[in-house]
C-alpha positions as CSV (number, residue, x, y, z in Angstrom):
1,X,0.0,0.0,0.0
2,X,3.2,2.1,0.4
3,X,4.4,1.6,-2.9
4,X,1.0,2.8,-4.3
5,X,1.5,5.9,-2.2
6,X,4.8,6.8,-3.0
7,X,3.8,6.7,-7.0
8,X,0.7,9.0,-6.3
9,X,3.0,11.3,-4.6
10,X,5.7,11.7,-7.1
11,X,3.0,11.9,-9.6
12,X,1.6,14.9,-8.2
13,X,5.2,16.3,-7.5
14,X,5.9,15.8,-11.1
15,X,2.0,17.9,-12.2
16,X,3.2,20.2,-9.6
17,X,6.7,20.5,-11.8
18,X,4.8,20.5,-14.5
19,X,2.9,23.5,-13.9
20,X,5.8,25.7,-12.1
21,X,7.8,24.9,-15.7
22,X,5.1,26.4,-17.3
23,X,5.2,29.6,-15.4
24,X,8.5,30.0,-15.9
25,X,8.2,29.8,-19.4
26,X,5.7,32.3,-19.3
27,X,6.9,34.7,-16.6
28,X,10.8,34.5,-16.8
29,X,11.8,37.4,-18.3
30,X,15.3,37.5,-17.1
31,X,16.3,33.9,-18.4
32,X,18.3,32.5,-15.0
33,X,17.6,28.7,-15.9
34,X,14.2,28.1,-13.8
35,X,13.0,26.3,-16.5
36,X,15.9,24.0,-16.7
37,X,15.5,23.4,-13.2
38,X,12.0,22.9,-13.5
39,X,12.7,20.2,-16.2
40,X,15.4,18.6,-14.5
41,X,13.5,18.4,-11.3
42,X,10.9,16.6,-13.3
43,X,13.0,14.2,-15.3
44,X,14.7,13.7,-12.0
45,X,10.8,12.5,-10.6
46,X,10.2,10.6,-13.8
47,X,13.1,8.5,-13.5
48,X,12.3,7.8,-9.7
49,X,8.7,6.7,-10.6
50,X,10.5,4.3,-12.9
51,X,12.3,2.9,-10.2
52,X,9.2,2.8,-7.5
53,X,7.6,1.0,-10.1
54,X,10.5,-1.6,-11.3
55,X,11.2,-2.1,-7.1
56,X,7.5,-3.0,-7.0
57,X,7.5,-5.4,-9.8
58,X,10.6,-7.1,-8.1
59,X,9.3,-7.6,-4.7
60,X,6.6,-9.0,-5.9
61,X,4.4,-6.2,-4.4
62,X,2.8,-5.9,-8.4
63,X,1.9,-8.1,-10.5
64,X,0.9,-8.6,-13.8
65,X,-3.1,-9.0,-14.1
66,X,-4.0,-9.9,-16.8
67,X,-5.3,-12.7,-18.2
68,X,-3.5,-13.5,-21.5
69,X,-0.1,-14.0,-19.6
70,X,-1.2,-16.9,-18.1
């Protein structure tokens, strides 16, 4: 049930990235790399989900449900 947690939160971090990149790209007049950050931040959250997910599949914790596999 943790696992599942974990994913929701980065996923939210990642809209929350999203969105904060997006006002950046709108309101940064002065170019000092928020964007970039804002990218990197959410590649950065991406890649972890990627992880969460792949440790989750590992431990056994999810599983594939569907019935064609079997």
């Amino acid at each position: 049930m943790w696992l599942k947690l974990v994913i929701l939160a980065l996923l939210l971090a990642i809209v929350v990235s999203l969105f904060s990149g997006l006002f950046f790209l709108v309101k940064d007049v002065n170019g000092e790399g928020r964007l970039v950050t804002a990218l990197s931040v959410r590649i950065g959250l991406t890649i972890a989900v990627m992880l969460v997910i792949a440790y989750g599949f590992w431990s056994g914790q999810f599983t594939w449900n569907t019935p064609w596999l079997h």
